[in-house]
C-alpha positions as CSV (number, residue, x, y, z in Angstrom):
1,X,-3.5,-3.3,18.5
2,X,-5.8,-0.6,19.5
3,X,-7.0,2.8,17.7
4,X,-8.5,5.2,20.5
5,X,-8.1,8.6,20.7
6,X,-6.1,9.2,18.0
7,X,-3.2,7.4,19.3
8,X,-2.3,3.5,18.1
9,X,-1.8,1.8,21.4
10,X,0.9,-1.3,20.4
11,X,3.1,-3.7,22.4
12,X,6.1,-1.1,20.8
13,X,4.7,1.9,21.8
14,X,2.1,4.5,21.5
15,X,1.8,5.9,18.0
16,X,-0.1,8.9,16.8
17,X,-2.6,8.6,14.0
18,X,-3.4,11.6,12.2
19,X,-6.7,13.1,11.6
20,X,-7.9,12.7,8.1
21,X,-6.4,15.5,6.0
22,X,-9.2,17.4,3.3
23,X,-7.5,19.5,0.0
24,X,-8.6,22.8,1.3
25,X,-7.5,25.3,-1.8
26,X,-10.5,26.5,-4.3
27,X,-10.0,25.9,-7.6
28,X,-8.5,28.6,-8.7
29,X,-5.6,27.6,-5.9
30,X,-5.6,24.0,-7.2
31,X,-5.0,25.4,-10.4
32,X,-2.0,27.3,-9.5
33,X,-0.5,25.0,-7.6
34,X,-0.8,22.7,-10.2
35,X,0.8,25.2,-12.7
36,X,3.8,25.8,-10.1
37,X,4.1,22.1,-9.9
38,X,4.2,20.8,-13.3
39,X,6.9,24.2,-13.8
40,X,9.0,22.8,-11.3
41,X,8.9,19.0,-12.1
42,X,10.0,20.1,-16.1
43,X,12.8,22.6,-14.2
44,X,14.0,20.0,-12.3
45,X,13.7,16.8,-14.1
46,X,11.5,15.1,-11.7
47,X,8.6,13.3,-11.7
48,X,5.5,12.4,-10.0
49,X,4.9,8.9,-8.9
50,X,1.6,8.5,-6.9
51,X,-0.2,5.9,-5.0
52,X,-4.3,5.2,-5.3
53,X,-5.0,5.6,-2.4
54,X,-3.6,9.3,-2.7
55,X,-6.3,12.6,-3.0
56,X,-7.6,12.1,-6.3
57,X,-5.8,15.8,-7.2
58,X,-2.7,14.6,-6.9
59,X,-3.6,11.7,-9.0
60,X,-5.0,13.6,-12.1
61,X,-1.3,15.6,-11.6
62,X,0.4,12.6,-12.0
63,X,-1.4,11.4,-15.2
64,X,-1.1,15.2,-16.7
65,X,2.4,15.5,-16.2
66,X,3.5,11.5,-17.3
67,X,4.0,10.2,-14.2
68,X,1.5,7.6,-12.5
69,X,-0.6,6.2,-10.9
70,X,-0.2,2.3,-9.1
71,X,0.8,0.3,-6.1
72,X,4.1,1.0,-4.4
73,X,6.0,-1.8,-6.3
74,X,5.2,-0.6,-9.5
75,X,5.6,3.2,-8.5
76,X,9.4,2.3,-7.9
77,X,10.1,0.2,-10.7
78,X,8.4,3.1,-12.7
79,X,10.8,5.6,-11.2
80,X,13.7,3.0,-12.0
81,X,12.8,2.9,-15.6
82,X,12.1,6.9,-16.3
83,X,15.3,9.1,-16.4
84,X,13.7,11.6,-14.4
85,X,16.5,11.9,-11.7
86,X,13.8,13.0,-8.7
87,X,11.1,11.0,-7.6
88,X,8.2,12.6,-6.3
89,X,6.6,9.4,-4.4
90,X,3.1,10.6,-2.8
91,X,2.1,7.9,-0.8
92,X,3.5,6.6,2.6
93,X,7.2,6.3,3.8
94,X,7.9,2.5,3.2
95,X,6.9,3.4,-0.3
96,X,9.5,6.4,-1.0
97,X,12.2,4.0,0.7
98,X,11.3,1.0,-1.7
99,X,11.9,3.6,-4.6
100,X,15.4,4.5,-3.0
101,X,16.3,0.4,-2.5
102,X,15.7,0.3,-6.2
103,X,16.9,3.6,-7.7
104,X,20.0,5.0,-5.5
105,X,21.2,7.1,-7.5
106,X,17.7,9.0,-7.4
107,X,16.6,11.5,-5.6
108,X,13.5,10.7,-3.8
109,X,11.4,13.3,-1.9
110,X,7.7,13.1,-0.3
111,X,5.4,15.4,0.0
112,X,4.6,14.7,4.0
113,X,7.8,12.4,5.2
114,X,5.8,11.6,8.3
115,X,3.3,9.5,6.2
116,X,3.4,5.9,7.9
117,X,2.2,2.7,7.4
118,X,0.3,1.1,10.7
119,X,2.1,-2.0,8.9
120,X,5.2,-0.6,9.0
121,X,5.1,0.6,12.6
122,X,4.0,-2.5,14.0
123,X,6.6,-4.1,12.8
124,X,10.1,-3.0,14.0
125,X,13.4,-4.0,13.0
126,X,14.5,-4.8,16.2
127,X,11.5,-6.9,17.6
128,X,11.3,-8.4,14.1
129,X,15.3,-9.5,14.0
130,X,14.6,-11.4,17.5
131,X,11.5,-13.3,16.1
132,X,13.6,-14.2,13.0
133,X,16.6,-15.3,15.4
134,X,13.6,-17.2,17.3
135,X,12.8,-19.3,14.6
136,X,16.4,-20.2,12.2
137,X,15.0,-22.7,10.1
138,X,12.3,-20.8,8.4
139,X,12.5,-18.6,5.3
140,X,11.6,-15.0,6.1
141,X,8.9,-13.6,3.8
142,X,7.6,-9.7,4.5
143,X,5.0,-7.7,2.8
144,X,6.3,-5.0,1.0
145,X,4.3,-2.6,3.6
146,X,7.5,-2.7,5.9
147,X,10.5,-0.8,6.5
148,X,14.1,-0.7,4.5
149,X,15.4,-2.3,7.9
150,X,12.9,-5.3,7.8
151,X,13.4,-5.8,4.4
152,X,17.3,-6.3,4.8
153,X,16.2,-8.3,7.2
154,X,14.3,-11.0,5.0
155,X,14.9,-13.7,2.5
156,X,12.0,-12.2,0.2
157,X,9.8,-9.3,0.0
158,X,6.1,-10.0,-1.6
159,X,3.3,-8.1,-3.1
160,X,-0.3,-9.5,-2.2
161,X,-0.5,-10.4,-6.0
162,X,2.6,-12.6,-6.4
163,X,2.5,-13.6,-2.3
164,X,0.2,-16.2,-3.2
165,X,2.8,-17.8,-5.9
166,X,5.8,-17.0,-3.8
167,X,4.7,-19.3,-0.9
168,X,3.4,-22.1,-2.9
169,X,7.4,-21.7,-4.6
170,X,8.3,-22.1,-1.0
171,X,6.2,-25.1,0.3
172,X,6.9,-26.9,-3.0
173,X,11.2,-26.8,-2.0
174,X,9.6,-27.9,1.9
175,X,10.3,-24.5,2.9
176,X,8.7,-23.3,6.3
177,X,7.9,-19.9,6.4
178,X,8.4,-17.1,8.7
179,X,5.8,-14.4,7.8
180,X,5.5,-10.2,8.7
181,X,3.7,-8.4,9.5
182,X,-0.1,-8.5,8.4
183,X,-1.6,-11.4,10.3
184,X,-5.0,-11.4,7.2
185,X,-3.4,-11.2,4.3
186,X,-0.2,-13.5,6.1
187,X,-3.8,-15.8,7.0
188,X,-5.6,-15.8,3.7
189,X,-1.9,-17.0,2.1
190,X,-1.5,-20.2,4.4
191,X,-5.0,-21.4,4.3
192,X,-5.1,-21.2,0.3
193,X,-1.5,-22.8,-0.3
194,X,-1.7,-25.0,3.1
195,X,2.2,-23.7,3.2
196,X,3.7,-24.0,6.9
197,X,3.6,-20.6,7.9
198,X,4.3,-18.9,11.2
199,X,2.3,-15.4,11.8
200,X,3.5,-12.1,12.7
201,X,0.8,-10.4,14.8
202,X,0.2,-7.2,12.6
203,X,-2.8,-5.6,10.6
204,X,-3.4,-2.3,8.7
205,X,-5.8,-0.2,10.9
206,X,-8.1,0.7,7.1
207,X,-8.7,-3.1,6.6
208,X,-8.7,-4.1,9.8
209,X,-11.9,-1.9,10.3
210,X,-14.5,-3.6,7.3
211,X,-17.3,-5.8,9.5
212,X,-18.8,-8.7,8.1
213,X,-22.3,-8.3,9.9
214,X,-22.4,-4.9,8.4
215,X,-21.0,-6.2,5.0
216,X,-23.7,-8.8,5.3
217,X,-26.7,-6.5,5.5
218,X,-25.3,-4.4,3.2
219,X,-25.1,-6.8,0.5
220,X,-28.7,-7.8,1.0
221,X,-29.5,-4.0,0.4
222,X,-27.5,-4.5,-3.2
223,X,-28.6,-8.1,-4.5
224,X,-27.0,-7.9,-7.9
225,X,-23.1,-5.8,-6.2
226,X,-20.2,-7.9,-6.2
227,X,-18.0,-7.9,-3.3
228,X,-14.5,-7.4,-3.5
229,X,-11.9,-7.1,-0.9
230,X,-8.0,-6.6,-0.4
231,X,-6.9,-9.7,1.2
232,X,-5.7,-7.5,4.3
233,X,-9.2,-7.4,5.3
234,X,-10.6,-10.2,8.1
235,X,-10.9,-13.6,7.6
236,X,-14.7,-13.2,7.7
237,X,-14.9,-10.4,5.1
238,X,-12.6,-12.4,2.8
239,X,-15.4,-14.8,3.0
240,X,-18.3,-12.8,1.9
241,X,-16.2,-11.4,-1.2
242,X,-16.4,-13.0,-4.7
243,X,-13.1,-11.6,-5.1
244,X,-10.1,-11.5,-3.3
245,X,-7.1,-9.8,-4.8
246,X,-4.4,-6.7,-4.5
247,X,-5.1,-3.3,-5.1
248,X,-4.7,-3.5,-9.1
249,X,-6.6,-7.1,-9.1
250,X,-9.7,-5.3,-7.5
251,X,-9.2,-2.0,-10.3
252,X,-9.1,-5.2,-13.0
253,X,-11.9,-6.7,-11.4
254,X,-14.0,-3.0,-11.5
255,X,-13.5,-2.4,-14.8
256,X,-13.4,-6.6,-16.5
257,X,-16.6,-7.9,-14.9
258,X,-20.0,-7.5,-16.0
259,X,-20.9,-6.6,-12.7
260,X,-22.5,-2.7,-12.0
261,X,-22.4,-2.4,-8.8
262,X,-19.7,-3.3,-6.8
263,X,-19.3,-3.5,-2.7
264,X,-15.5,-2.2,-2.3
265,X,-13.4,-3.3,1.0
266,X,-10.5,-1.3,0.4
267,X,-9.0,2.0,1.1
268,X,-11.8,4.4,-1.1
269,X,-8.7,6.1,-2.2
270,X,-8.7,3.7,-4.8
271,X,-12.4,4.8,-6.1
272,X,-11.2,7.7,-8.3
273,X,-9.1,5.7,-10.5
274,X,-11.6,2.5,-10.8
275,X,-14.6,5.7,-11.6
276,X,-11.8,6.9,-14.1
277,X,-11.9,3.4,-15.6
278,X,-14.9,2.0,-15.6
279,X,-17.2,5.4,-15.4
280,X,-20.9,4.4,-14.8
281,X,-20.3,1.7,-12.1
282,X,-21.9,2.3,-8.7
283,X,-19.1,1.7,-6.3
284,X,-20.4,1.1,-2.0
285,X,-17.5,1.3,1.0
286,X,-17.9,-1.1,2.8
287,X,-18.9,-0.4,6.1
288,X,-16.0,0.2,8.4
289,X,-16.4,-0.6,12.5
290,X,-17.9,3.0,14.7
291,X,-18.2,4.9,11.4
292,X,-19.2,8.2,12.7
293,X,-18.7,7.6,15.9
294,X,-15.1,6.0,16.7
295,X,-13.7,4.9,13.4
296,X,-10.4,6.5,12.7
297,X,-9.7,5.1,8.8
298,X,-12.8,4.6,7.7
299,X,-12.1,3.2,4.8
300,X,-9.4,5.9,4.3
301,X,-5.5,5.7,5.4
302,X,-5.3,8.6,7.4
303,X,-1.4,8.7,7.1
304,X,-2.0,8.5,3.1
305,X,-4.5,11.7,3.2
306,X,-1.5,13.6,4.6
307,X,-0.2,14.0,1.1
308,X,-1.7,17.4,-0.6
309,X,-1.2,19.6,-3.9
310,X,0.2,22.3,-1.4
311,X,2.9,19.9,0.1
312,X,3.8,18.5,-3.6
313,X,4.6,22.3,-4.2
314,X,6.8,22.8,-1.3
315,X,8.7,19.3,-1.6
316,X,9.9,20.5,-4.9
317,X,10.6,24.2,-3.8
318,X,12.3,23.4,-0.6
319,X,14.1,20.0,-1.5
320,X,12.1,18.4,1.5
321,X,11.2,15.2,2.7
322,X,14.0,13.6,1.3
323,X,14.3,9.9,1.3
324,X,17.7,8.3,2.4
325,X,18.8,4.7,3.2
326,X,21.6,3.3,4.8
327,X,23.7,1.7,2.0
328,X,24.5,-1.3,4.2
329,X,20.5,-1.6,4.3
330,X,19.7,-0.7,1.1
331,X,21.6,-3.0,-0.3
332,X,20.7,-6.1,1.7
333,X,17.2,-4.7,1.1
334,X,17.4,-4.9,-2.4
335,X,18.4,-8.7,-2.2
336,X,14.6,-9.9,-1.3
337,X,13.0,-7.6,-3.5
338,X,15.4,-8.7,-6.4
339,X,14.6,-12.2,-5.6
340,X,10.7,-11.3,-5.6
341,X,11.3,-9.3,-9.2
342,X,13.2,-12.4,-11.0
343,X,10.6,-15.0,-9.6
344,X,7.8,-12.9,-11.3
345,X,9.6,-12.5,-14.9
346,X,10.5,-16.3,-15.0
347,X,6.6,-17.1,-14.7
348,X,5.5,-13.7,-16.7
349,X,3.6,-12.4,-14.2
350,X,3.2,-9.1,-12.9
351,X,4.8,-8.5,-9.1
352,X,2.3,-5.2,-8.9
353,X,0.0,-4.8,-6.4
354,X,0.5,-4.4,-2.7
355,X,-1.8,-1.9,-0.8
């Protein structure tokens, strides 16, 4: 994988990558918008579901107005539990199709339906089906950052926060596993458990980017600021961090430890909530490869920053960037996340918290 010029250069193709999208509108806009929005999602019975890594606008909307604020996991089963019967998912497309899988008789809509996952799109169903048929005796296992036609594809679907569990489960019943698509996080998992695990080649483009050397000098510039890092990130990051954990372990982690200053290698998205949460906290990127120079995420999914207050407004005026899955699909799809969902209630843990 390669990110030049705007364009992810892949073994399946040539994919653009946005530039990073700014909330333009003055206040006074953001304020109507906002008044037009929460109008439209009582009028319709809708609701706003939104990820962190979102603008931190659209955010706030989502706490004013009921809905929330989480990882893509809990987003849906949010979605599945409100009788609101439109979703509103701001965040990327895997993330609107995991809400269809698990609430079809929803409408779902997206503010920007082009939103991808670098995840996602380096991992297709096709390529991915031939790997599977490659290897028959091992139990397929993907990341919930993939597609509804990857999913149906698999024998379970995992969070970073139960992943861990989930392929100890597996080793334990002398399972070998077949894993997709982020090659660090798919990394970090084998090495802890010591499960036999077979890699997919893959990595998110906003993890991918955090440099240890740079991480390493920064640290020495803040002593007494923990580390923390979303097991996506390289091998040699993971190393440097005194935690390792999923999107809402590194929020829990923010506002639970003693700590004051913390070194953050995640999307930044994620800073407005852990500033809502534990308010006072100095909070550092970490440093991201050619920031300034030839770093297209830094730090920041650029597909994520293509969801605004503006294109909330017209999803719900226009009825656009509507979610649909195949039946067929959804319904195999739903088997692996099902599976995933009954694991984590029979050991009372939380399945929350992919990127």
């Amino acid at each position: 994988m390669a990110a030049t010029n705007n364009k992810l250069v892949t073994e399946f193709g040539v994919f653009d990558v946005p530039e990073q999208q700014v909330e333009t509108l003055s206040q006074d806009e953001k304020q109507f918008v906002k008044a037009k929005i929460k109008k439209l999602l009582k009028q319709q019975n809708a609701v706003l579901v939104a990820h962190y890594y979102v603008d931190a606008e659209i955010q706030m909307l989502a706490d004013e107005t009921g809905g929330v604020v989480s990882d893509s996991l809990d987003m849906a089963r949010f979605g599945n539990e409100h009788p609101a019967s439109t979703l509103i998912v701001a965040g990327v497309r895997f993330m609107g199709e995991t809400a269809k899988i698990l609430n079809p008789e929803k409408r779902i809509l997206m503010p920007d339906i082009n939103a991808e996952c670098s995840l996602d799109l380096l991992c297709p169903a096709d390529a991915f089906a031939k790997f599977r048929a490659e290897h028959p005796d091992r139990t397929a296992v993907v990341y919930a950052n993939t597609s509804a036609e990857v999913k149906a594809l698999s024998d379970w679907v995992v969070t970073s926060s139960i992943a861990l569990e989930v392929a100890e489960y597996l080793k334990s019943r002398g399972e070998k596993i077949l894993w997709a698509p982020d090659k660090h996080l798919g990394g970090y998992i084998k090495e802890t458990t010591g499960a036999d695990m077979l890699l997919w080649d893959g990595a998110c483009i906003v993890h991918e980017s955090f440099q240890s050397e740079a991480l390493e000098a920064l640290s020495k510039q803040y002593p007494d600021a923990v580390i923390i890092a979303h097991p996506e990130s390289p091998r040699a990051v993971l190393e440097l961090a005194q935690v390792v954990g999923s999107t809402s372990q590194l929020l829990d982690a923010v506002i639970k430890l003693p700590a004051e200053q913390f070194i953050v290698a995640t999307d930044r998205g994620i800073f407005h909530k852990m500033r809502e949460m534990a308010p006072g906290k100095l909070l550092l990127e970490a440093p991201t490869g050619g920031k300034g120079a030839t770093c297209q995420s830094c730090a920041h999914c650029p597909w994520m920053s293509l969801n605004s207050l503006q294109k909330v407004l017209t999803c719900l005026e226009q009825g656009s960037g509507e979610i649909v899955v195949d039946e067929a699909i959804r319904k195999d799809a739903l088997t692996p996340l099902q599976s995933m969902m009954d694991f984590g209630k029979s050991r009372n843990k939380s399945v929350a918290g992919d990127a």
